[in-house]
Legacy VTK file of the C-alpha trace (Angstrom):
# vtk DataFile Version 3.0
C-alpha trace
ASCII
DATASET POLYDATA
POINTS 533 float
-33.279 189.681 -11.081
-32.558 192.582 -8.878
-30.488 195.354 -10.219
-26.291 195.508 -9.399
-25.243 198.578 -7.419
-22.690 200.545 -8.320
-20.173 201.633 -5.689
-17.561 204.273 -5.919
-14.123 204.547 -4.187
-11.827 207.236 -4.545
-9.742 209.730 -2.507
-10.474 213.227 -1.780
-9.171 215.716 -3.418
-7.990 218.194 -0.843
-7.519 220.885 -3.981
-9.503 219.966 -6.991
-12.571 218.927 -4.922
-12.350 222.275 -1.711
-14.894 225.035 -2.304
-17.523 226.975 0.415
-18.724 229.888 -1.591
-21.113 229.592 -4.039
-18.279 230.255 -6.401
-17.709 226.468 -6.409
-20.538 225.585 -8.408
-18.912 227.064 -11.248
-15.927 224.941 -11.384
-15.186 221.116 -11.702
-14.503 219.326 -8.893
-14.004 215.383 -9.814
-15.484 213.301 -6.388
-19.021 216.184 -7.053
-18.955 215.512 -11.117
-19.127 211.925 -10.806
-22.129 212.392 -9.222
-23.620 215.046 -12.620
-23.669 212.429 -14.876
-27.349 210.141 -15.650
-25.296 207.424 -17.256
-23.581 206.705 -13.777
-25.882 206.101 -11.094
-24.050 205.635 -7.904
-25.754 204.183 -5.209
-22.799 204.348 -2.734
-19.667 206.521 -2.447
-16.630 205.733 -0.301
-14.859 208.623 0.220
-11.462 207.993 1.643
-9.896 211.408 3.339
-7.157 212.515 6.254
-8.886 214.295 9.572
-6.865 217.544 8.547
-9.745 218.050 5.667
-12.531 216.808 7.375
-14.155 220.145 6.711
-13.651 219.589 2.842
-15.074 216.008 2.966
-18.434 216.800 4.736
-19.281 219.875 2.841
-17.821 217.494 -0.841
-20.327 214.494 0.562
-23.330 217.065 1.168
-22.582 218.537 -2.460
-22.826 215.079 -3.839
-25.789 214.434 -1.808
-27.687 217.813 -3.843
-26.676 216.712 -7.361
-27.134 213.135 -7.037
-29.667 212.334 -4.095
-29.735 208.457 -4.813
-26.267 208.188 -3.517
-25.174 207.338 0.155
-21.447 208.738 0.620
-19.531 206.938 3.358
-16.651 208.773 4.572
-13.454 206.951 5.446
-10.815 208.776 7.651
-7.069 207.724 6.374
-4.655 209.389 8.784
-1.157 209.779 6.460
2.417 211.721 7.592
3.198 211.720 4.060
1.070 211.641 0.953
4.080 210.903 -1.439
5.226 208.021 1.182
4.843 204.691 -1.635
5.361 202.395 0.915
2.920 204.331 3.703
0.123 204.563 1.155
0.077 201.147 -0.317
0.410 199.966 3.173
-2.910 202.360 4.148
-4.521 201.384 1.000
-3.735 197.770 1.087
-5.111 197.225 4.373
-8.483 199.041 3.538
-9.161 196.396 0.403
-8.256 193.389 2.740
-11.053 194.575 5.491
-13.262 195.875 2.824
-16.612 193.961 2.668
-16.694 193.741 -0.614
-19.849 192.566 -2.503
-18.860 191.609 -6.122
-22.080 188.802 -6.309
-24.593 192.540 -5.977
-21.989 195.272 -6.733
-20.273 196.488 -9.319
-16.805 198.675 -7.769
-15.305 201.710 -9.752
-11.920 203.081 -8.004
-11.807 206.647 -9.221
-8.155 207.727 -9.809
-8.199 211.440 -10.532
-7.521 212.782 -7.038
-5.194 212.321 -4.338
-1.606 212.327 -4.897
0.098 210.391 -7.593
1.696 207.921 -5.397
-1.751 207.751 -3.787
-2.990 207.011 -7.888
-0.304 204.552 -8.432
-0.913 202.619 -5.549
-4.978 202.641 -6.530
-3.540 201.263 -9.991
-1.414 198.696 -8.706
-3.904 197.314 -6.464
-6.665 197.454 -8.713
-4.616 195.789 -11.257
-3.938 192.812 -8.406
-7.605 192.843 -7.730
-7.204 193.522 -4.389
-10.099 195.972 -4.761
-12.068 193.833 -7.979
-12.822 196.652 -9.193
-12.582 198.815 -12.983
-10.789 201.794 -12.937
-12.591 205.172 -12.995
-11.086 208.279 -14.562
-12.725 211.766 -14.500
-11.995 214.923 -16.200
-13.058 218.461 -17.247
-15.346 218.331 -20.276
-13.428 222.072 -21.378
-10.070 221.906 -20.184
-9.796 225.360 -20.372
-12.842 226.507 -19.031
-13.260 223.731 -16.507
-16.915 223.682 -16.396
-18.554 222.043 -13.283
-20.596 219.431 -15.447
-16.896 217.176 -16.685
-16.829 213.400 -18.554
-15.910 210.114 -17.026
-14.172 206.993 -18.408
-13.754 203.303 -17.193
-10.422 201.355 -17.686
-11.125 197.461 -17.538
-8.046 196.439 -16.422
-8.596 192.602 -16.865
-6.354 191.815 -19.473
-7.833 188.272 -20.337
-10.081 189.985 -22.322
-7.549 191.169 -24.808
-6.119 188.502 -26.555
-4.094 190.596 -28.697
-2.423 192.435 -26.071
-1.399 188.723 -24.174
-0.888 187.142 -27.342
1.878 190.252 -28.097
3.884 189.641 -24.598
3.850 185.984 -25.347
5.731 186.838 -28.729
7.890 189.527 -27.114
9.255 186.749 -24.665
9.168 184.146 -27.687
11.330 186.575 -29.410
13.423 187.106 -26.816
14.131 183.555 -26.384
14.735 182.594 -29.827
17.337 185.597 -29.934
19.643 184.526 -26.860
19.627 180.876 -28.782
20.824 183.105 -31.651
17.389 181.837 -33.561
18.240 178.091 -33.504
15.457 176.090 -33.143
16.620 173.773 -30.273
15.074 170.844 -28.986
16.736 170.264 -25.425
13.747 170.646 -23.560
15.959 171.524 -20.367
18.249 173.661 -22.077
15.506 175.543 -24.028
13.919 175.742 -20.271
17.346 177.112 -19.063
16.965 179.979 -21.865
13.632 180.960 -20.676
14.758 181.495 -17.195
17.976 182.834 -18.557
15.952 185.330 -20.707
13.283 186.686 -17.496
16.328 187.169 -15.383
18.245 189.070 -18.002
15.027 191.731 -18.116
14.330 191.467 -14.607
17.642 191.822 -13.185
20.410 193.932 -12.641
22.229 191.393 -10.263
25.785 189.190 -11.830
25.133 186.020 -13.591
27.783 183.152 -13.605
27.655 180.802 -17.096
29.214 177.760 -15.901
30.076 175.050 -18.519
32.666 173.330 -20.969
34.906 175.300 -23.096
32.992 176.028 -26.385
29.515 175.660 -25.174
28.334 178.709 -25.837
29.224 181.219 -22.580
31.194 183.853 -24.462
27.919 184.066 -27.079
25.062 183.890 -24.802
26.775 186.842 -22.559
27.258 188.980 -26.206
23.288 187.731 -26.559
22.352 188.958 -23.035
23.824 192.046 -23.584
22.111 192.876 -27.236
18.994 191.872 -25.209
19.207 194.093 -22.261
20.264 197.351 -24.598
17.197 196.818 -27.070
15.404 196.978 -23.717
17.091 200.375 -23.330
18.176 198.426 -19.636
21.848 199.293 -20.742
23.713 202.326 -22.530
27.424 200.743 -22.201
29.698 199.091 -24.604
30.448 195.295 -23.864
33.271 194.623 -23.025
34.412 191.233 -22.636
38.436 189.749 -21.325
39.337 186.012 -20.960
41.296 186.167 -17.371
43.265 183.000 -18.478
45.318 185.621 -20.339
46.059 188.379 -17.459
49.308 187.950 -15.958
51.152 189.596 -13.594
50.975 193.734 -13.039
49.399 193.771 -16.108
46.331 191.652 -14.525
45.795 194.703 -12.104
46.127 197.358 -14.800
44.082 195.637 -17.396
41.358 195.349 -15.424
41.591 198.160 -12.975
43.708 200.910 -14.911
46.360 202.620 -13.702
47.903 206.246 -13.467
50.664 206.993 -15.346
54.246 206.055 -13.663
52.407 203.123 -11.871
55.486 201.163 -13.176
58.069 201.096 -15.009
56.864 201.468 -18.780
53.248 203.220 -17.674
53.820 206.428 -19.664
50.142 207.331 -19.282
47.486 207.062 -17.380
44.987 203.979 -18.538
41.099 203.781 -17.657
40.995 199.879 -17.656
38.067 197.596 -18.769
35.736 198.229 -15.773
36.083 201.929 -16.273
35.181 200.907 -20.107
32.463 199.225 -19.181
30.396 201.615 -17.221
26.941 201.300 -17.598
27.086 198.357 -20.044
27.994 194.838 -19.368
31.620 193.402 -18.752
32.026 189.606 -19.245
34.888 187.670 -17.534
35.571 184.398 -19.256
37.454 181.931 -17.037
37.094 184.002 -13.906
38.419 181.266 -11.882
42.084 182.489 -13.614
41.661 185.818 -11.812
44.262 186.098 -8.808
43.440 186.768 -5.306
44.350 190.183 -5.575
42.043 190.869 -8.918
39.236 188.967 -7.013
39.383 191.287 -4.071
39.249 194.594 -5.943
36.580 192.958 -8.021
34.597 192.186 -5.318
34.992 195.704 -3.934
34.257 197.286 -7.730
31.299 195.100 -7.642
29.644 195.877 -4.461
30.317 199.589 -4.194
30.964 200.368 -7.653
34.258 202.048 -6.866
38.088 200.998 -7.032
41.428 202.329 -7.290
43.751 202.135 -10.423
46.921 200.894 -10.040
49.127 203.448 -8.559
46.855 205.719 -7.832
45.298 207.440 -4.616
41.967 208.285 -5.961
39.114 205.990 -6.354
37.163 206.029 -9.430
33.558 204.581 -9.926
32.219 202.173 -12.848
28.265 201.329 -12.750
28.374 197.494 -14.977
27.039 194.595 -15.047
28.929 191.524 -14.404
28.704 188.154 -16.274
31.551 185.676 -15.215
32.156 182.440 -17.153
34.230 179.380 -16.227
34.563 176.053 -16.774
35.606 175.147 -13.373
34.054 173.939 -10.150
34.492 177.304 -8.602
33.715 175.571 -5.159
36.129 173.499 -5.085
38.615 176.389 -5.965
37.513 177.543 -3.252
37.796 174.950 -0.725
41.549 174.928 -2.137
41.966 178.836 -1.435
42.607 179.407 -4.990
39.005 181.562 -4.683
37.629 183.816 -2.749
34.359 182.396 -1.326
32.903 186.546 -0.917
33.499 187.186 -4.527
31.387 183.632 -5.430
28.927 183.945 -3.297
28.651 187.684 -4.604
28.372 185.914 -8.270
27.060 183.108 -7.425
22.744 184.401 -7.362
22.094 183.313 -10.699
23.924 180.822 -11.997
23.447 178.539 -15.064
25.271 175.701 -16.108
25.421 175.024 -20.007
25.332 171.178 -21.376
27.991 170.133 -24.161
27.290 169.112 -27.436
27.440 166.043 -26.167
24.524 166.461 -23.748
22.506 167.632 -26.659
22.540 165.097 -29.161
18.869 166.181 -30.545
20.328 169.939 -31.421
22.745 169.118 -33.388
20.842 168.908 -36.388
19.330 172.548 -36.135
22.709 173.465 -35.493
24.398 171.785 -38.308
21.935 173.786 -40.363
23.043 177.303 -38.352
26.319 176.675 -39.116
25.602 176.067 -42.701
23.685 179.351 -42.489
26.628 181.011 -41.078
29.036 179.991 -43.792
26.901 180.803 -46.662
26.664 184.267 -44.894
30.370 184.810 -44.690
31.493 183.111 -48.036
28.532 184.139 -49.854
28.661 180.705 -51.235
25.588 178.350 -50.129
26.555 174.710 -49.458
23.698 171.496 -48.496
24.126 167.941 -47.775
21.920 164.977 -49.835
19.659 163.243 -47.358
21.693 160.261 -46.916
24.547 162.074 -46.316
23.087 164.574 -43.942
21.579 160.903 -42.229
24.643 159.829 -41.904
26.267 162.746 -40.725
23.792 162.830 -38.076
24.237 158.930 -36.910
27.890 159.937 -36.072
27.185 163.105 -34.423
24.702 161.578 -32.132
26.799 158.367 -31.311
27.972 157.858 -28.049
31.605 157.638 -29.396
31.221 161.268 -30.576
32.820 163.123 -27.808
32.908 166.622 -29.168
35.482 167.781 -27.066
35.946 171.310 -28.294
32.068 171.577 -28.426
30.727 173.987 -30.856
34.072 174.587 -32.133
34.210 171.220 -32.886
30.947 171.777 -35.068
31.763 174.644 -36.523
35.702 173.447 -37.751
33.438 170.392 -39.043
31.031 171.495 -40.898
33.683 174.227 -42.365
35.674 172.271 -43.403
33.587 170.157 -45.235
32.062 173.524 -46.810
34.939 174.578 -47.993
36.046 171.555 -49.366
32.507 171.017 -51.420
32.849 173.758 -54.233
30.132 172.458 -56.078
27.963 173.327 -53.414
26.582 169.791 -52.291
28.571 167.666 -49.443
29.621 164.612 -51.079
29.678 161.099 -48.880
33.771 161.144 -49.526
34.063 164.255 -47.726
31.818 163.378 -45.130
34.289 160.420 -44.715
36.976 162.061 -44.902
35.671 164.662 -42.186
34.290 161.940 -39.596
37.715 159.636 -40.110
39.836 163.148 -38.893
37.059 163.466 -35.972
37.494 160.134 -35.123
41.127 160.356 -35.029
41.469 163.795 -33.243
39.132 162.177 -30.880
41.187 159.136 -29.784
44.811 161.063 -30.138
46.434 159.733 -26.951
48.591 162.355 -24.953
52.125 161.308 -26.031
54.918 162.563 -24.292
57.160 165.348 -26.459
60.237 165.825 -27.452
62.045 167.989 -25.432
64.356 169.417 -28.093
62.073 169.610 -31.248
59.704 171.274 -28.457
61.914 173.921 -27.260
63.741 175.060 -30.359
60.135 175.059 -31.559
58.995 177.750 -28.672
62.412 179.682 -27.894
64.514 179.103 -31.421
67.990 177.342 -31.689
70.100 180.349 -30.579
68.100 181.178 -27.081
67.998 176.903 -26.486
71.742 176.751 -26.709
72.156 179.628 -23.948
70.302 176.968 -21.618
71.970 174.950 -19.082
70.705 170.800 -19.856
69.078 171.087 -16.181
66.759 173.646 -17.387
66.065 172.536 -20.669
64.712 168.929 -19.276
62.652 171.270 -16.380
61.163 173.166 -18.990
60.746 170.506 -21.391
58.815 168.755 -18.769
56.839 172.133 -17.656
56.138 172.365 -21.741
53.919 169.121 -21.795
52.224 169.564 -18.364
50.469 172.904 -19.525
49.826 171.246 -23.193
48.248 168.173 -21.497
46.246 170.529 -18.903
43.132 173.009 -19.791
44.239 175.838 -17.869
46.601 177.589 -16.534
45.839 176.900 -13.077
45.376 172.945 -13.353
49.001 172.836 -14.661
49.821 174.719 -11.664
48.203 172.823 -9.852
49.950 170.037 -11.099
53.603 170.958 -10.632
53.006 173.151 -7.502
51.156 170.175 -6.052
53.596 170.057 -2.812
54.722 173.296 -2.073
51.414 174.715 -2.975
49.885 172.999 0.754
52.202 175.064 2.430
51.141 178.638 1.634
48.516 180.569 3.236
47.522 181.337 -0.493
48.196 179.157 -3.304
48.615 180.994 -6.525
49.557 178.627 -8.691
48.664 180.167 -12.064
50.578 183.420 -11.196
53.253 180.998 -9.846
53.904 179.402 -13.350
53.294 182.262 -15.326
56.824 183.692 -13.595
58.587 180.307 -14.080
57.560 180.747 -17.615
58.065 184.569 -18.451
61.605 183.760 -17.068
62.215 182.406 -20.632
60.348 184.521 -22.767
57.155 182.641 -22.776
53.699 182.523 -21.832
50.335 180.023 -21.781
49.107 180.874 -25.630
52.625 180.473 -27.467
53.029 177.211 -25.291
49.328 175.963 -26.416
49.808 176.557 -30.265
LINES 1 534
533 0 1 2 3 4 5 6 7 8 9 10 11 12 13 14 15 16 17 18 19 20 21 22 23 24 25 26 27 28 29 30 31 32 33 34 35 36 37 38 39 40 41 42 43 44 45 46 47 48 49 50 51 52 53 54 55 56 57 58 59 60 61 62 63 64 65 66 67 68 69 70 71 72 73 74 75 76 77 78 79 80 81 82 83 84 85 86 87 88 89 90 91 92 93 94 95 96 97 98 99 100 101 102 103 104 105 106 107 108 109 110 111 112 113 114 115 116 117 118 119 120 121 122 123 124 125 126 127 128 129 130 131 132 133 134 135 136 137 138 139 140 141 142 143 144 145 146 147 148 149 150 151 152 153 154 155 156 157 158 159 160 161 162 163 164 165 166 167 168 169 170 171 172 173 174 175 176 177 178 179 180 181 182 183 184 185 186 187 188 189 190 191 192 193 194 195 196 197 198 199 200 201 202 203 204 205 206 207 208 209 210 211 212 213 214 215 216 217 218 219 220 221 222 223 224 225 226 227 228 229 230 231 232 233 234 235 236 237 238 239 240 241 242 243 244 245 246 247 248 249 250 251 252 253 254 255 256 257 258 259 260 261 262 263 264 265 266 267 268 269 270 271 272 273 274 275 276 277 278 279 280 281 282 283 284 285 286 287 288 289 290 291 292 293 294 295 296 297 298 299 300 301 302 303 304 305 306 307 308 309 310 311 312 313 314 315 316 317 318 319 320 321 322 323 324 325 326 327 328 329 330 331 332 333 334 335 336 337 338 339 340 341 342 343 344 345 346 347 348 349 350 351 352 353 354 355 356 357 358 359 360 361 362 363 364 365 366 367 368 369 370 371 372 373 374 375 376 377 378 379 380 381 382 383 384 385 386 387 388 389 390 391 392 393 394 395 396 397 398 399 400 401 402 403 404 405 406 407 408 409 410 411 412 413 414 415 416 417 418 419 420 421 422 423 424 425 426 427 428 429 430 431 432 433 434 435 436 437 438 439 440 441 442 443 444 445 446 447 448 449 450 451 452 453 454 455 456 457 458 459 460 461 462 463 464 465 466 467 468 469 470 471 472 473 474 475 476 477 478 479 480 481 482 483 484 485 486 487 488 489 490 491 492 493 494 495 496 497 498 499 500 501 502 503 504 505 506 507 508 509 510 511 512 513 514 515 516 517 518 519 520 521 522 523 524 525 526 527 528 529 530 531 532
């Protein structure tokens, strides 16, 4: 069998390697040292080098030649305007291992990494690594770093990381980890949701771009954005505080100066000045739940904070800057809001690069068992008091869950209410099958609860008290009766808007019809949660 050559590439070293007088011999140059050492016989040496050091190269290759006279040394001219240029030196690099003839069936390859600059060291690195050049690293240095004796010692990096099935089998646990964390450690079984958190989980690490959760109320967005956030900051990838705002409950000026701050004597009332929750979340990660509430206005300066990291407070006349990341949730079809002009279609598409939908409950029926046992987990962490099921009930509990009747409406709220309740009602620790009845009858019934129209008096001495309802004229009270059970039948504020505005609403340039109610409805004291109760 005939014996492997070993071939060299590196980069001349227009410093560490220069030398005429006989002076040189005295000192360590790396490309010369490589060639000092018995235990490294190089039959070939491509020296890569600009024309300016020609000079340096010839008399380096004929110093080579002395101390190791079994070793041909090629010399490769490399013509760079900058050195430190990343993208000119890959680029220069890059296309000498693509016309290489490389050999790897008779020839070993060492890419020696000590000289040239350290862009020029990172790029042999990077395309070593890719095995552009299939290759082992080669590293050289002085044997007495203080005397720097001409002799030196050599190392070589194998850089093909199959061979270490620690270091692989780490990573895969790092990512495992990582995983299991944004699902809060729940062991779910959804093969496309758990598929969903592994894409959710490389994009968090990889990328510093806005992330839309789309999905039902109570499916999880709120969580998994607290989750990404916890995630990104134990990968020191953020420093911020998070800061999170459901936009269903800005109204008005307020919206502007809740989100945006504003100076102080903005308005009426604005004794001080007020940084605002982008300023608050600078360098950390701001989550807007139910973005498609936002108003126009709030979507343009958002979409102005977001892509130049600047805005203006309300009132004021000097911009200020906020570095965040954005997560928006909704549970709207933020398309069709915008085919309606109730949303911008910049600001989505400026949202819109990663975007993940999360399933209901519903959708899940296999993970609601490892669920059921999280929420246990979280109650007996809160109450200090640990509560189980038998195995028939738990069976049975289960059989309803996953039943198509089981609509879940609320979710994970929904689940967590459920099981709750019949924790707290099970002092002596153990779920009995009467309070699993119990719990599944009130389910059932909550479930089926048909939308039945309200009384307009109990309703409104309810919301505005007997002395405020006898101040209103019998035209408005039957209005705002009427207004009352539109926004308690609807989800948002906007689809009761959407509702009552629905004629009016075609003829404006820009339909706002959440703002639009919220005035109707501050003109009596009141406002979307109180009515909701």
């Amino acid at each position: 069998m005939a014996h492997r050559k070993t071939v060299v590439i590196g980069l001349l070293g227009s410093v560490l390697d220069s030398g005429f007088h006989e002076e040189r011999w005295k000192k360590w140059r790396p490309t010369v040292s490589l060639g000092q050492h018995e235990d490294l016989p190089i039959a070939r040496f491509e020296l890569i080098h600009q024309s300016t050091h020609e000079h340096i190269a010839r008399c380096v290759a004929a110093d080579l030649g002395r101390v190791s006279p079994g070793t041909d040394v090629k010399l490769t001219v490399h013509d760079l305007s900058n050195p430190w240029d990343f993208e000119q030196v890959y680029g220069a690099l890059h296309d000498f291992a693509r016309t290489y003839p490389f050999r790897p069936e008779t020839e070993d390859y060492l890419v020696h990494i000590t000289t040239g600059t350290h862009v020029q060291q990172i790029c042999l690195f990077l395309l070593t690594e890719s095995r552009h050049f299939p290759a082992r690293l080669l590293q050289s240095s002085p044997a007495d770093p203080k005397r720097r004796t001409a002799e030196g010692k050599h190392s070589i990096i194998d850089l093909d990381l199959s061979k270490y099935d620690r270091i692989a089998a780490r990573f895969q646990r790092e990512a495992r980890d990582a995983v299991s964390f944004l699902k809060s450690g729940i062991e779910t079984r959804n093969a496309r949701f758990n598929q969903m958190i592994e894409q959710i989980e490389y994009v968090a690490i990889n990328s510093k771009e806005p992330m839309l959760l789309m999905g039902p109320t109570g499916a999880g967005k709120s969580q998994l954005a607290r989750r990404i956030y916890e995630l990104k900051k134990t990968r020191h990838q953020l420093a911020g505080s998070f800061v999170e705002v459901n936009c269903a409950t800005l109204r008005g000026d307020s919206a502007m100066s809740t989100l945006f701050g504003h100076v102080k004597g903005a308005f009426t009332g604005a004794m001080k000045d007020r940084p605002g929750l982008l300023r608050s979340a600078n360098g950390g990660l701001l989550f807007l739940d139910e973005v498609g509430e936002l108003g126009t206005d709030e979507q343009a300066m958002l979409l102005r904070a977001l892509e130049e990291k600047r805005f203006l407070p309300l009132g004021g006349d000097r911009e200020v800057a906020s570095d965040f990341l954005l997560i928006a949730g909704t549970n709207r079809d933020l398309a069709t809001a915008v085919s309606e002009g109730r949303f911008r279609e910049d600001l989505l598409a400026r949202m819109n690069l990663w975007t993940f939908k999360l399933p209901g409950l519903a959708e899940r029926p296999e993970d609601i068992e490892p669920n059921l046992d999280f929420e246990l987990e979280q109650f007996a962490r809160h109450t200090s008091r640990r509560v189980t099921l038998s195995r028939e009930v738990r069976e049975e509990f289960l059989a309803f869950a996953r039943s198509p009747s089981s609509r879940w409406s609320a979710n994970f709220r929904d689940l967590n209410a459920c099981v709750t309740r019949m924790a707290t009602l099970s002092p002596g620790g153990r779920i009995a099958r009467e309070i699993l009845d119990g719990e599944m009858a009130r389910l059932r019934t909550a479930w089926a609860m048909p939308t039945n129209p309200i009384d307009p008096e109990a309703a409104l001495t309810a919301l505005l008290g007997p002395k405020a309802l006898v101040g209103l004229d019998l035209f408005d009270r039957q209005q705002l009766a009427f207004v009352v059970q539109v926004c308690r039948e609807s989800a948002t504020l906007s689809e009761a808007g959407r509702q009552l505005y629905g004629v009016t609403r075609t003829q404006r340039k820009v339909p706002n019809d959440a703002d639009r109610l919220r005035k109707y409805l501050a003109r009596f004291d009141l406002d979307w949660d109180a009515i909701k109760i």
